[in-house]
C-alpha positions in Angstrom: -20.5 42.0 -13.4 -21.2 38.2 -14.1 -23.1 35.9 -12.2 -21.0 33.4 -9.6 -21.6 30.4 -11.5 -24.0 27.5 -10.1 -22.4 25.3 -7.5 -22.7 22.3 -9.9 -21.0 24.4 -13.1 -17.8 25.1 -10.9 -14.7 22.7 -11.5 -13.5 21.3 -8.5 -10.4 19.5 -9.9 -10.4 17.1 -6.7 -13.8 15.5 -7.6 -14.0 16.0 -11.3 -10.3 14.3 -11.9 -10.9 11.3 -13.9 -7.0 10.9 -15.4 -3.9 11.2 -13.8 -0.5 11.1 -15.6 -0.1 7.0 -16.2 -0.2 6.2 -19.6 -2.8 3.4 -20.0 -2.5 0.1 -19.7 -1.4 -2.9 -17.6 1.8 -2.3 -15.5 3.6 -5.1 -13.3 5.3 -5.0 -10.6 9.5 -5.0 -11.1 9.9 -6.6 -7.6 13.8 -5.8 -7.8 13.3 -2.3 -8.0 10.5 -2.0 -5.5 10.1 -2.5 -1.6 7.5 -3.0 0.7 8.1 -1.6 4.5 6.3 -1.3 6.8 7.0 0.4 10.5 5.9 0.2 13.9 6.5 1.9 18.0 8.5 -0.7 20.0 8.0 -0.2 23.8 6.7 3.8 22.8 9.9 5.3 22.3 11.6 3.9 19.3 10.7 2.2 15.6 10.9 -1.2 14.3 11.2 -1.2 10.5 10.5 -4.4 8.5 10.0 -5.0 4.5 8.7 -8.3 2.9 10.6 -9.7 0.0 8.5 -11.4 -1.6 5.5 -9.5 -3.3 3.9 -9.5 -6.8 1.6 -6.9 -8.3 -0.2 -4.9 -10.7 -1.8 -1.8 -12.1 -4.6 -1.7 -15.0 -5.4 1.8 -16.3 -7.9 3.0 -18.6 -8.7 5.9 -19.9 -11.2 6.7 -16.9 -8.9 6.4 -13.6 -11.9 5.6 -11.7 -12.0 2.4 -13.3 -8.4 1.2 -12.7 -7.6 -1.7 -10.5 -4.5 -2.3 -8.5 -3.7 -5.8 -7.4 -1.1 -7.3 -4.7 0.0 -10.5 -3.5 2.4 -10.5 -0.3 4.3 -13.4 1.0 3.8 -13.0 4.3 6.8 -15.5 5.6 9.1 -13.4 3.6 8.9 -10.8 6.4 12.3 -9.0 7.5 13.3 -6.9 10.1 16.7 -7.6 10.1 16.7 -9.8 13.8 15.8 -14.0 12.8 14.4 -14.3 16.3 11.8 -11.4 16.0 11.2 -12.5 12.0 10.1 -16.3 13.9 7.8 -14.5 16.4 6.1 -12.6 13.4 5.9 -15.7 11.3 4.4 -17.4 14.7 0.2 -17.8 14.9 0.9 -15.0 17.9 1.1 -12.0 14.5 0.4 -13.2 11.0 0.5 -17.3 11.4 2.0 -17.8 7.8 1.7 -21.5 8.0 -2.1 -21.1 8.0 -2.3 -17.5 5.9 0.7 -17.7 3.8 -0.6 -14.7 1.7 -1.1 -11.1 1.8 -3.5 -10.0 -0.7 -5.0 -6.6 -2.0 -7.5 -5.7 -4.4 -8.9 -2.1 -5.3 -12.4 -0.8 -5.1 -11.8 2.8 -5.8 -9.4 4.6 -7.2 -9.9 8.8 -6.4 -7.9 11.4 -8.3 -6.6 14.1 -5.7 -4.5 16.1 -8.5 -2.3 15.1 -11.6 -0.1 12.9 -9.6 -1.7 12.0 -6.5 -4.6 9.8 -6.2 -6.2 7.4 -2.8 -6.6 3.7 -3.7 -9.5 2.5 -1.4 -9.2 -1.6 -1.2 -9.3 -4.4 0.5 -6.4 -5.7 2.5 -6.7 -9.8 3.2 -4.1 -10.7 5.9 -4.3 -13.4 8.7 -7.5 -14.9 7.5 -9.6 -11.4 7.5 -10.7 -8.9 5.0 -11.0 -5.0 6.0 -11.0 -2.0 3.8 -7.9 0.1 3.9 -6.7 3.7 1.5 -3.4 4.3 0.9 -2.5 7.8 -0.4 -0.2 7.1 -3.8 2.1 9.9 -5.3 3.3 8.9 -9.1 7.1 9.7 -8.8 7.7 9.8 -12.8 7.8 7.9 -15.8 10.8 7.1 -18.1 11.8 4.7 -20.5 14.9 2.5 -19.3 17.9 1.1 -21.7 15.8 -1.9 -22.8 13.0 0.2 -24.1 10.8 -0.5 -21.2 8.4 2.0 -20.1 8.2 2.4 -16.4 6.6 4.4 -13.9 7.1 4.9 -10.0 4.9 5.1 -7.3 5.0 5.8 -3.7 2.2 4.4 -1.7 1.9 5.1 2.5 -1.0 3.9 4.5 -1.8 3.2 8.4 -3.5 0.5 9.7 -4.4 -0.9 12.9 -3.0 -4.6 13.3 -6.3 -5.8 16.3 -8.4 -5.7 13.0 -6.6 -8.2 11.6 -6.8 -10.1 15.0 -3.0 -9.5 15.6 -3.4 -9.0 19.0 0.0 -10.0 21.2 1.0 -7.8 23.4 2.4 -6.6 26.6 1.9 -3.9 29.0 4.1 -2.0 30.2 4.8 -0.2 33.7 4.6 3.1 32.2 1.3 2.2 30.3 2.7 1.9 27.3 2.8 -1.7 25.2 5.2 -3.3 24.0 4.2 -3.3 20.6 2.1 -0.5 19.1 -1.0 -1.4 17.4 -1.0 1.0 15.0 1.5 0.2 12.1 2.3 2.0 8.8 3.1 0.9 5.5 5.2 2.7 3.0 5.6 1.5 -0.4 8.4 2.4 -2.9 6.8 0.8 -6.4 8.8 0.7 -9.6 6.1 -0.7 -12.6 6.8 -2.3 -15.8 4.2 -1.7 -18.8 3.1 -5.0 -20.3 3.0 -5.2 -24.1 
């Protein structure tokens, strides 16, 4: 019978992963084919859904995936959630203040392999003036080649966050306990990425 090998010989593909299936390269963001939404509890019992359209980003990958960086640049008066009066509450210095913070911004720190086609982006998130570390969990949804010759891939990010870090505090309680707004608030990106020449 042979030996169990030592702890440190066995492959453990989550923390030994170094590639995942994105060709290298610099990819950009095709904002027409992408979304941004996020979600959020309204008074505890239903969802609000909202998307921004107006984002930029990118995606630089080497041959080592733990040295790839993702950028992202939000406008954050391009926020939508399909009622104008809300949108101006949200654009209002009571959420993100956009005429003082006009940008969203994101930049990578680490980028950790869970399997051929799922990896955690650890980053910081700069929104209403303040920096804090968030991960979103990122699934690559395939790559193909469209009718120009362009080589693509898809993504599909999610993430929570908790708006008070960000100082978004407005709210109100209600009878039942409940708030109006929930703090918590999750994003869901849908990203379809152009490779640069």
């Amino acid at each position: 019978m042979q030996p169990l090998p030592h702890e440190s010989q066995r492959r453990i593909p989550w923390l030994t992963a170094t590639t995942v299936s994105i060709p290298t390269g610099t990819w950009s963001v095709d904002k027409a084919h992408s979304s941004i939404e996020f979600r959020v509890k309204h008074l505890g019992i239903s969802t609000v859904r909202g998307a921004f359209n107006e984002f930029e980003g990118s995606l630089e990958i080497g041959d080592d995936l733990l040295a790839a960086k993702a950028y992202g640049k939000i406008g954050a008066g391009s926020i939508d959630t399909n009622e104008p009066g809300r949108d101006e509450h949200l654009r209002s210095p009571d959420f993100f203040d956009v005429d003082n913070f006009p940008d969203i911004t994101f930049e990578s720190t680490a980028i950790t392999p869970l399997d051929d086609d799922t990896f955690e982006v650890t980053g910081d998130l700069t929104m209403h003036g303040i920096t804090n570390p968030i991960t979103l969990t990122v699934e690559r949804s395939g790559t193909e080649q469209d009718a120009w010759g362009n080589e693509r891939v898809g993504l599909e990010a999610i993430g929570k966050i908790n708006r008070s870090d960000w100082d978004m505090r407005f709210n109100q309680a209600l009878g039942s306990g409940d708030m109006m707004v929930s703090d918590k608030v999750t994003m869901a990106l849908d990203i379809s990425a152009v490779k640069q020449a």
